[in-house]
N, C-alpha and C positions, 0 to 999 in steps of 0.2 A: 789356391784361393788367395787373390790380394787382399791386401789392406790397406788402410790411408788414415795416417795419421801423423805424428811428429817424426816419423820418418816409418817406410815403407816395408813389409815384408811379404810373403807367400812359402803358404807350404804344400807339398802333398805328400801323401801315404800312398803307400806302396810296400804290396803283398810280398812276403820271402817263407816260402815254407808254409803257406796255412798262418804267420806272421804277420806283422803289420809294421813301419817304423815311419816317422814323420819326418820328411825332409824340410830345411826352412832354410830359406833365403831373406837375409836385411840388407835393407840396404841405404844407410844412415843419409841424410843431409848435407850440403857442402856448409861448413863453418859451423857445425853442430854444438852449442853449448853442453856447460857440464851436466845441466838437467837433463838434456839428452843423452848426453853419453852414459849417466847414470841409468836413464831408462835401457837404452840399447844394451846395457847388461844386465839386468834384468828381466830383457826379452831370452837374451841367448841364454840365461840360467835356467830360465822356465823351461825356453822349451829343449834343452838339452832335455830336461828331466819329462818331458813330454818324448821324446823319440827314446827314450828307456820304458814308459808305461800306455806308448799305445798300441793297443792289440786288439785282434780278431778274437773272437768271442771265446775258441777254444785253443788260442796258444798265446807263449808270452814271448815277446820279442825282447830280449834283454842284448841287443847289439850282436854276442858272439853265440851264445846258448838261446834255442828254441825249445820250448815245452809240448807239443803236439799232446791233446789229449782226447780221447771216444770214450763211448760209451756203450754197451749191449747190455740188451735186456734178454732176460734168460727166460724156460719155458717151467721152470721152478720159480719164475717172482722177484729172483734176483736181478742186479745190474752189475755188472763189470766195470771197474772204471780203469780204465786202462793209461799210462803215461810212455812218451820216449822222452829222453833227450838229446838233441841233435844239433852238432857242433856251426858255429859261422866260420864265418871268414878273419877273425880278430884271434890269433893263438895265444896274445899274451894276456886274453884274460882268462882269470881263475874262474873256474865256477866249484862253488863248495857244498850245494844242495838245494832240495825245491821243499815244498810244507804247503800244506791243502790244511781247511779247519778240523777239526774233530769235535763231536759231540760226542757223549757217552749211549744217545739215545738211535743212535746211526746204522748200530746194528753191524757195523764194518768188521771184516774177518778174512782170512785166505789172503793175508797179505803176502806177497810174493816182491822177489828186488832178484836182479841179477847177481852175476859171479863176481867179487867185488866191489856190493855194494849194504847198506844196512838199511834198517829202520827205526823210530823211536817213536814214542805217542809221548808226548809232555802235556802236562797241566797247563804248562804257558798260555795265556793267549798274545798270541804274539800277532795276531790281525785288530786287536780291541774292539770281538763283539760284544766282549760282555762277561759273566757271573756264567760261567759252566763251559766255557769258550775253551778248547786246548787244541794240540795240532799234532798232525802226522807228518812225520819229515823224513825225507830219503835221502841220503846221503851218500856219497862215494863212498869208501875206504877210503882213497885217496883224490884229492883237487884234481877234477879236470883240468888241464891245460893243455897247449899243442897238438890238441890234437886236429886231425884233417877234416878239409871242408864238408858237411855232410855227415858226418860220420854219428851212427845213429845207435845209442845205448837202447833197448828195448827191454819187454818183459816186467815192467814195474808196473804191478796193480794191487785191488782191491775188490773185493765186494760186498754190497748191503742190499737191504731188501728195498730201500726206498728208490724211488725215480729222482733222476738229475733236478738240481735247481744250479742258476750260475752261482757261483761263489768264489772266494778268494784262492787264487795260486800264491805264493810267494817264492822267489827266485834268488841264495843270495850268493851272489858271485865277487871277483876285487879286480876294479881295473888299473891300469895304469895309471899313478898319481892321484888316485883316489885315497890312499890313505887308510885304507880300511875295509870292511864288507860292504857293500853296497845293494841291497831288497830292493828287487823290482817287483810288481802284484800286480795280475791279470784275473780274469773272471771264465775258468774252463766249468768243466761240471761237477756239481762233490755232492754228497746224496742228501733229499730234502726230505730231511725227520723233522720232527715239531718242533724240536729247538733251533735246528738250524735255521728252520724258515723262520722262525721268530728272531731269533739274533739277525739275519742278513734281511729282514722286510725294510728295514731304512738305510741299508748301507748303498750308495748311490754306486754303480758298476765305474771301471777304472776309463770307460769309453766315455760317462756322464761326466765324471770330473773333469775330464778333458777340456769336454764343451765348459764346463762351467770356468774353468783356469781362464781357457781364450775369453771368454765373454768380461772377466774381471780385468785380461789384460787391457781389452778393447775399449773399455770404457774410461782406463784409466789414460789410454793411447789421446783418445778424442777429452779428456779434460783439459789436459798439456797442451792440447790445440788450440784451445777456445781462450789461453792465458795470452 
């Protein structure tokens, strides 16, 4: 999709795995002042951070690590929520573990993780729904890394009695010259108990925010035009 303003971009999305990541092309002005130069970095920080959080509804595209996640409804009442994780094409980055929200009222149990791998429930709210907000986090034993294209950890689930609502994944991995841990957050399924759906009724999904970043960019694009 173009754009036209103090200087030019286009991006598109494109599916990898049930994934999504945004490619963007700029492509600056001849004799482009510092205001723009300043802008064109600003573009490219945004949307860096934009091809780390845009995702298909039910995985997170975090560059090297994918989340794939389903859901089954049982003929007891229950739903399974099922996750993989599955390796990109980037070996040198880390990935250190994922966290879905928790409520107390969720009913969640039969947690299951593969053969070297754990789980925690913390108090944390580490997505900031709110007053009773905590998280379930799966963890290696050990930091993925190196490992081969595709290669797909399976067997991490749950289940509660309530039916899917979208809500928060969080992903947090270390890439290169990042400096640190780096949270990406995607919108797969996590179970919709009364609080959950009351914490998440105004959290806008990580596909909205998206729209709304561009829409802020665009306008600030077309201000710097009209100067």
């Amino acid at each position: 999709m173009p754009f036209s303003g103090p200087f030019s971009f286009s991006y598109s999305c494109h599916n990898i795995s049930d994934g999504m990541f945004l490619a963007v092309v700029l492509t600056p002005p001849f004799g482009e002042n510092k205001t723009i130069m300043k802008l064109r970095t600003l573009f490219l920080t945004a949307f860096a951070a934009l091809a780390f959080t845009a995702t298909h509804a039910n995985a997170t595209c975090v560059a090297n690590y994918l989340i794939p996640s389903s859901t089954l409804a049982t003929s007891s009442g229950t739903t399974v929520y099922s996750y993989s994780v599955v390796a990109g094409c980037v070996p040198s980055v880390q990935f250190d573990e994922f966290f879905v929200p928790y409520f107390s009222d969720a009913g969640i149990s039969n947690i299951t993780v593969p053969a070297g791998w754990g789980y925690t429930i913390t108090s944390s709210d580490l997505f900031g729904l709110g007053s009773g907000a905590g998280a379930l986090e799966f963890i290696p034993n050990s930091p993925l890394t190196g490992e081969t294209y595709g290669q797909t950890t399976t067997g991490i689930s749950f289940t509660s009695p309530y039916a899917p609502i979208n809500g928060p994944l969080g992903v947090t991995s270390q890439y290169p010259g990042s400096g640190g841990p780096v949270t990406t957050i995607s919108d797969p399924p996590v179970p919709g108990s009364p609080e959950a759906i009351a914490a998440l009724s105004g959290v806008p999904e990580p596909a909205t925010k998206t729209l709304m970043l561009l829409g802020v960019i665009a306008v600030v694009g077309f201000g710097l035009t009209k100067r």
